[in-house]
KEGU-197578 format. One record per residue: x, y, z of N, C-alpha, C in turn; residue in three letters. Coordinates in steps of 0.1 Angstrom, whole numbers, plus 2048, in hexadecimal, padded with zeros to 3 digits. Layout:
SITE   n.X   n.Y   n.Z   ca.X   ca.Y   ca.Z   c.X   c.Y   c.Z   type
SITE     X     Y     Z      X      Y      Z     X     Y     Z    ALA
...
//
This chain:
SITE   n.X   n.Y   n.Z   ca.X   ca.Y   ca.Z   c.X   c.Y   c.Z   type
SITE   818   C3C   5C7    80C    C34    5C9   810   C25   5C7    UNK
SITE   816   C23   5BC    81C    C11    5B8   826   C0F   5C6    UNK
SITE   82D   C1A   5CA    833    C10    5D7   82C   C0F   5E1    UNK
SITE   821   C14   5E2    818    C14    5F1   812   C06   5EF    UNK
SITE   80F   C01   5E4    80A    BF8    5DE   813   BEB   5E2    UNK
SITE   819   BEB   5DD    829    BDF    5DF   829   BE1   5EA    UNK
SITE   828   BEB   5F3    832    BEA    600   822   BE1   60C    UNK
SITE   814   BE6   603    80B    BDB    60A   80A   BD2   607    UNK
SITE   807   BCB   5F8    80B    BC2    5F5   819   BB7   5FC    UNK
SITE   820   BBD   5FF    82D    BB4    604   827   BB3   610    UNK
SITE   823   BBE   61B    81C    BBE    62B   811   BAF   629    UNK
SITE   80A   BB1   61D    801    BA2    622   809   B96   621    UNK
SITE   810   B96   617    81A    B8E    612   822   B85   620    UNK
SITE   829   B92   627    82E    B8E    633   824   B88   642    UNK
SITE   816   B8B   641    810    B8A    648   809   B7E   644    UNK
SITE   807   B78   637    805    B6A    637   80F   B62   63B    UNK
SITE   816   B63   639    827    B5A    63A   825   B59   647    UNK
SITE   824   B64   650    82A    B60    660   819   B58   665    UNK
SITE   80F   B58   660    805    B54    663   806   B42   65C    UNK
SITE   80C   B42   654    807    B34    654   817   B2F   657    UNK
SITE   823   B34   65A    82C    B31    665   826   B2B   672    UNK
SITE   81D   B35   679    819    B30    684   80E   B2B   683    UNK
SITE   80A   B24   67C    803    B18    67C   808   B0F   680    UNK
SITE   813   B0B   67D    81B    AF9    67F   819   AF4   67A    UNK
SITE   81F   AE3   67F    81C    AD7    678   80F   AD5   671    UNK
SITE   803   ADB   675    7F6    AD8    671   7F5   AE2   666    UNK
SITE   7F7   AEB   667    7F7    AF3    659   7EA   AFB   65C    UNK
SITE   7E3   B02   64F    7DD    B0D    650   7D5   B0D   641    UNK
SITE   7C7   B0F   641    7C0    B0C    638   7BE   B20   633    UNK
SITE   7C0   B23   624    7BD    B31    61F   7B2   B36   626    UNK
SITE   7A5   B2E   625    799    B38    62E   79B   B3F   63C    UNK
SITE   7A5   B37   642    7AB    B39    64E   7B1   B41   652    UNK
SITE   7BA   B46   649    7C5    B52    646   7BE   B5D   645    UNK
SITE   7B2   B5D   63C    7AE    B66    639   7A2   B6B   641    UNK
SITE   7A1   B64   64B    79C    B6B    655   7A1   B71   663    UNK
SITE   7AF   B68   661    7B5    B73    66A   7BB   B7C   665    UNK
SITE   7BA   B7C   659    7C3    B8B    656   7B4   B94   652    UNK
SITE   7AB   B8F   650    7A1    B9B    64B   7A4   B9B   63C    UNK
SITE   7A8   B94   630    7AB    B97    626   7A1   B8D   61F    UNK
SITE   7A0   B92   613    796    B8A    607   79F   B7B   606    UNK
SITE   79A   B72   606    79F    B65    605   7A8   B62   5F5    UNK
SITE   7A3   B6B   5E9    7A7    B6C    5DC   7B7   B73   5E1    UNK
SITE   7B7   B7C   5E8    7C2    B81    5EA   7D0   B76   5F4    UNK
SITE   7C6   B74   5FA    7CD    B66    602   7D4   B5B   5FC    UNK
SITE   7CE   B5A   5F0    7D0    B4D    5EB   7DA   B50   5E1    UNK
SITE   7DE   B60   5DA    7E7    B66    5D5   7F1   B64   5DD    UNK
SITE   7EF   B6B   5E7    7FE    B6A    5EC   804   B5E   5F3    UNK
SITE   7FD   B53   5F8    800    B45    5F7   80A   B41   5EB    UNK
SITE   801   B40   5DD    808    B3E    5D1   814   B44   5D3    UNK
SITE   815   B55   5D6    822    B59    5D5   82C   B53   5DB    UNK
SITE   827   B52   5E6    830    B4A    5F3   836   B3C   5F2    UNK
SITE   82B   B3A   5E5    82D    B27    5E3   83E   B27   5D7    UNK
SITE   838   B34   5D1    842    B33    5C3   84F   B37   5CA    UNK
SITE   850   B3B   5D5    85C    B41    5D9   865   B39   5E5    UNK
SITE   85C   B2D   5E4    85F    B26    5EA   860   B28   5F9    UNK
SITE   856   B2C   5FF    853    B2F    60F   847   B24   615    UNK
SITE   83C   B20   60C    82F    B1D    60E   832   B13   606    UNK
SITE   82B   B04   60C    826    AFE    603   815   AF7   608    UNK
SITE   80D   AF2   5FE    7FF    AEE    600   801   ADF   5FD    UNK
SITE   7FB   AD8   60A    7F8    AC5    608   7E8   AC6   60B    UNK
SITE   7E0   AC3   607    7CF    ABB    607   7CB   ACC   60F    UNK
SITE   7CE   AD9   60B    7C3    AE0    60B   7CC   AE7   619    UNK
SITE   7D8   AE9   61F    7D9    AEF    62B   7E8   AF6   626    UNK
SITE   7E9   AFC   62C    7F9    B03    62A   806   B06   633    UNK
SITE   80E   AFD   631    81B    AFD    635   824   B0C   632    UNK
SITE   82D   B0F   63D    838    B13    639   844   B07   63B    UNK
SITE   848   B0C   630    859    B01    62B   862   B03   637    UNK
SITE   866   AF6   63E    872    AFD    641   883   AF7   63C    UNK
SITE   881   AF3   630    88E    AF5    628   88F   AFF   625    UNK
SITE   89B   AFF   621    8A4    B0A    61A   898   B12   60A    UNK
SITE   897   B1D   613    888    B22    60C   893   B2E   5FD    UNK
SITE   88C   B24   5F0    893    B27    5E3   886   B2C   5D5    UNK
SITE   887   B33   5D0    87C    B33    5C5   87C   B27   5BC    UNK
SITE   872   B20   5BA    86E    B16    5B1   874   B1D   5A4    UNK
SITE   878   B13   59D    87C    B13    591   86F   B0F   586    UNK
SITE   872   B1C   57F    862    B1A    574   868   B14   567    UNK
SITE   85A   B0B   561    85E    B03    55A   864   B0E   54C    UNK
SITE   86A   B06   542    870    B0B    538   86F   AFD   52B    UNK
SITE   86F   B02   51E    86F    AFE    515   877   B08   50C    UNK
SITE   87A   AFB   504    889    AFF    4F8   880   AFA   4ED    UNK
SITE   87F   B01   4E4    87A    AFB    4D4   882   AFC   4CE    UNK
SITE   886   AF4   4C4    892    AF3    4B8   88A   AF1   4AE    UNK
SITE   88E   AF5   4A4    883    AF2    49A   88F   AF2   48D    UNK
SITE   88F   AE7   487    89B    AE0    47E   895   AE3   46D    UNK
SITE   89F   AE9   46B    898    AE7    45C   89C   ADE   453    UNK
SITE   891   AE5   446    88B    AD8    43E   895   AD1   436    UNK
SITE   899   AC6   433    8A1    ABF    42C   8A3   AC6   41C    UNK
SITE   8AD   AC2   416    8AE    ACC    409   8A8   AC2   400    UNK
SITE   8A3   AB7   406    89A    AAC    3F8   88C   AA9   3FF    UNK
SITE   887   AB3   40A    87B    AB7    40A   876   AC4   408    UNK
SITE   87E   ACB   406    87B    ADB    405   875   AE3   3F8    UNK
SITE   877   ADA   3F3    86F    AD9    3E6   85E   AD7   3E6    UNK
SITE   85C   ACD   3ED    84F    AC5    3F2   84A   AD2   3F9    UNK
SITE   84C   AD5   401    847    ADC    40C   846   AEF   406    UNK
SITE   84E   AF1   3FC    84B    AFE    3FA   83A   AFD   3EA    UNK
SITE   83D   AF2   3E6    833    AED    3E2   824   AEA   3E7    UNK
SITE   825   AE5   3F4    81B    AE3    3FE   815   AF3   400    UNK
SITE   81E   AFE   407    81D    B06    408   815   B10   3FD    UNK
SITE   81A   B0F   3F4    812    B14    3E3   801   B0E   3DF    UNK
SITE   805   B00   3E5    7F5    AFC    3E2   7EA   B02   3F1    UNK
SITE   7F3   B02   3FC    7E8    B06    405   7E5   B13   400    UNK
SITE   7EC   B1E   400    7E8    B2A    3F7   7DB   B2B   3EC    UNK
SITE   7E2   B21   3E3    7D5    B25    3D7   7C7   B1B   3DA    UNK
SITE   7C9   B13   3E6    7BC    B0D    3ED   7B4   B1B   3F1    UNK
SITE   7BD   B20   3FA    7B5    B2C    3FF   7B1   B39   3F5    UNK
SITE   7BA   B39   3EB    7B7    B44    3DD   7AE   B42   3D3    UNK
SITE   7A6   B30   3D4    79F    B2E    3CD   790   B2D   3D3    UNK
SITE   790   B30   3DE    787    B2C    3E5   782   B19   3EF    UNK
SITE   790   B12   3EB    790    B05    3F1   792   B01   3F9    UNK
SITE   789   B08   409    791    B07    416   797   AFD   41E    UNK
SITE   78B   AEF   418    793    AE1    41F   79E   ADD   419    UNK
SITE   7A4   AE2   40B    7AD    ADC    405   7BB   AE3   409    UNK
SITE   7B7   AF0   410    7C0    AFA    412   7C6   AF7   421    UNK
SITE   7BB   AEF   427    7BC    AEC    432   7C5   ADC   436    UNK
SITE   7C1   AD5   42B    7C7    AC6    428   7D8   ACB   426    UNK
SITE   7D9   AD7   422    7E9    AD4    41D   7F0   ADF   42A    UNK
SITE   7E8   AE2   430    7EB    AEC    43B   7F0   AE2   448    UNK
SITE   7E5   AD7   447    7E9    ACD    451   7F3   AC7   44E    UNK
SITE   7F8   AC0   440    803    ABA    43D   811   AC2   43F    UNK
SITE   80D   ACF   441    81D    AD6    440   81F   AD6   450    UNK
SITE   815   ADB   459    815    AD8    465   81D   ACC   46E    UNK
SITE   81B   ABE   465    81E    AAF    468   82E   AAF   465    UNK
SITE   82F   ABC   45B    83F    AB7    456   848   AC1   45D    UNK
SITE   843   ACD   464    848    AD4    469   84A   ACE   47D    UNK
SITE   83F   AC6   47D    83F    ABF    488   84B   AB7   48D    UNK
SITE   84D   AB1   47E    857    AA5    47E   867   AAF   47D    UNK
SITE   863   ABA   481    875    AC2    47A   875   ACA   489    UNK
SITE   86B   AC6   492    870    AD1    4A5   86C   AC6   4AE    UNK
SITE   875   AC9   4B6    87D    AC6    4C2   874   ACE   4CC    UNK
SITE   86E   AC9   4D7    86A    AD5    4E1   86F   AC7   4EF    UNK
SITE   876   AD3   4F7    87E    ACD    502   877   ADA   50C    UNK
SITE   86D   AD2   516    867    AD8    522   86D   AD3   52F    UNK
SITE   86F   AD9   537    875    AD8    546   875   ADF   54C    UNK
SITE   877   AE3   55E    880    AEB    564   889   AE7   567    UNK
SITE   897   ADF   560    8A4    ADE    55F   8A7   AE1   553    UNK
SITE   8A4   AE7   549    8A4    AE6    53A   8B2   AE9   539    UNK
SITE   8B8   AF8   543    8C4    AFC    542   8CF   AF2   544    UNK
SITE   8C9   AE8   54D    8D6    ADA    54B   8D6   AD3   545    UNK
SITE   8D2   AD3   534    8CE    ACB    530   8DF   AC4   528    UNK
SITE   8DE   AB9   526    8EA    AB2    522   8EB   AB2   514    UNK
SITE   8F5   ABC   50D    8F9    ABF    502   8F6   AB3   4FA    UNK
SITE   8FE   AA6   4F9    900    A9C    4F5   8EE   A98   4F2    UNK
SITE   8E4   A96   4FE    8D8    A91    4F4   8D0   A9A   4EE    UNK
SITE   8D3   AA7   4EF    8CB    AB1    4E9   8D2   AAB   4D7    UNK
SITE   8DF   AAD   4D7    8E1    AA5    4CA   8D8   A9B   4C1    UNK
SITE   8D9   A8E   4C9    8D4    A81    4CA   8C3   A87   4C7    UNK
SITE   8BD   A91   4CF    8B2    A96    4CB   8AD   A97   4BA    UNK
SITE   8B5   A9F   4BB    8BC    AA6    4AC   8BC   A9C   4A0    UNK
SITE   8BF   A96   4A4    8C9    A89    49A   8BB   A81   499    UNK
SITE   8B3   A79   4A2    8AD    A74    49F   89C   A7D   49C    UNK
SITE   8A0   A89   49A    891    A90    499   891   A92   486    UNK
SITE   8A2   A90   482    8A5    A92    473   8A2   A81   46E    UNK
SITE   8A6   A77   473    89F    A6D    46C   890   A6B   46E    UNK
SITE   886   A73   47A    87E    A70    47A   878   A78   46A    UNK
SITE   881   A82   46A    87A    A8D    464   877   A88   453    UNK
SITE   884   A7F   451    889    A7E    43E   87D   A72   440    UNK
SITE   87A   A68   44A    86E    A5F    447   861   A61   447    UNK
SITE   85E   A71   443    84F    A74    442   850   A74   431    UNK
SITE   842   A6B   42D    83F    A6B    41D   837   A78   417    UNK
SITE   83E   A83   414    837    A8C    410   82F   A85   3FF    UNK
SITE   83B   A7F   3FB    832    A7C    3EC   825   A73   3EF    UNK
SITE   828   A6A   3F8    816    A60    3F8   80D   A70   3FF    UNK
SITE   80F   A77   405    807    A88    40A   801   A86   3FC    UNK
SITE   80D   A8D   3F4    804    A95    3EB   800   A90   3E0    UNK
SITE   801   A7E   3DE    7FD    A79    3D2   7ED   A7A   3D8    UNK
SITE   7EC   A77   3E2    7DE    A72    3EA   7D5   A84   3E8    UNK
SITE   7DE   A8E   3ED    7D5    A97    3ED   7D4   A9F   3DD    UNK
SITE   7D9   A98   3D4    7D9    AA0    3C3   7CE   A98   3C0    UNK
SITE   7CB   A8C   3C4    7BD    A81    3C1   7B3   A8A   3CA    UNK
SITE   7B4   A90   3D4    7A9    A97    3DD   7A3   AA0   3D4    UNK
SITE   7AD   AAB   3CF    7AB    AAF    3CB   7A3   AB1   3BD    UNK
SITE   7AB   AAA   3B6    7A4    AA8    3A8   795   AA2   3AC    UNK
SITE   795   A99   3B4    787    A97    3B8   77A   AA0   3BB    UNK
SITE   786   AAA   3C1    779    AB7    3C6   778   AC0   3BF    UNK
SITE   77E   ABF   3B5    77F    AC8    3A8   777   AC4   39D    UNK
SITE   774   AB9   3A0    766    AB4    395   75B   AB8   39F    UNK
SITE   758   AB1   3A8    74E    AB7    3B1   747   AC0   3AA    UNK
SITE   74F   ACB   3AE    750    ADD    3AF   74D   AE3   3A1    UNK
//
């Protein structure tokens, strides 16, 4: 039954392709396709997309080309995350951060739990690298370093102590409140 399936699925597949082939220079608009094939236009516009990813078809202001370069699959984007750990004269700070968001939430103090939730967020921010592209795989050893290198000085110039002098006054504040 799944290959009866595939084997129609690919039959429309091929029969969009040679139809907006013979269209030409002027191209060929999806409602158009899909009335000469008799197909749902949702389905039309699938296998366009497929066509497009595979580099057969492409779409300018609403009409559709077939390619005629050297017909290749688009290359889908890619991301690399590095995520650097924490310095050994912040790690201290941050397993502490981590302890007070806890007993914010064990005490019932959701903004306070949430104040120190965001600060670990900001310091964890400052310790990853995210490198997006479709060339990612060429990427040049040498600045991915240089990445690196400068993501560790950005990292040692975040003031966790002004954080938490600022958020130990929040708190005590909201602890009279309360």
């Amino acid at each position: 039954m799944a290959n009866q399936k595939d084997h129609r699925s690919k039959d429309s597949l091929d029969k969009c392709y040679k139809v907006v082939q013979q269209s030409g220079a002027e191209g060929i608009r999806a409602i158009e396709i899909a009335e000469k094939l008799g197909l749902n236009k949702t389905t039309v516009h699938r296998n366009l997309t497929s066509l497009d990813l595979r580099g057969k078809v492409e779409s300018k202001g609403g009409r559709w080309f077939a390619k005629t370069e050297k017909q290749t699959t688009r290359p889908l984007e890619k991301e690399i995350v590095i995520e650097l750990p924490i310095p050994k004269d912040q790690l201290q700070v941050t397993v502490v951060l981590e302890l007070l968001a806890k007993e914010g939430e064990l005490k019932n103090y959701p903004r306070i739990a949430d104040i120190y939730r965001t600060i670990l967020e900001k310091v964890r921010e400052t310790r990853t690298i995210k490198i997006k592209g479709k060339n990612v795989d060429d990427l040049d050893l040498e600045k991915v370093q240089n990445l690196i290198l400068q993501a560790n000085n950005k990292g040692s110039k975040v003031n966790l102590k002004g954080f938490l002098k600022k958020l130990k006054r929040s708190r005590a504040n909201n602890s009279q409140r309360e």
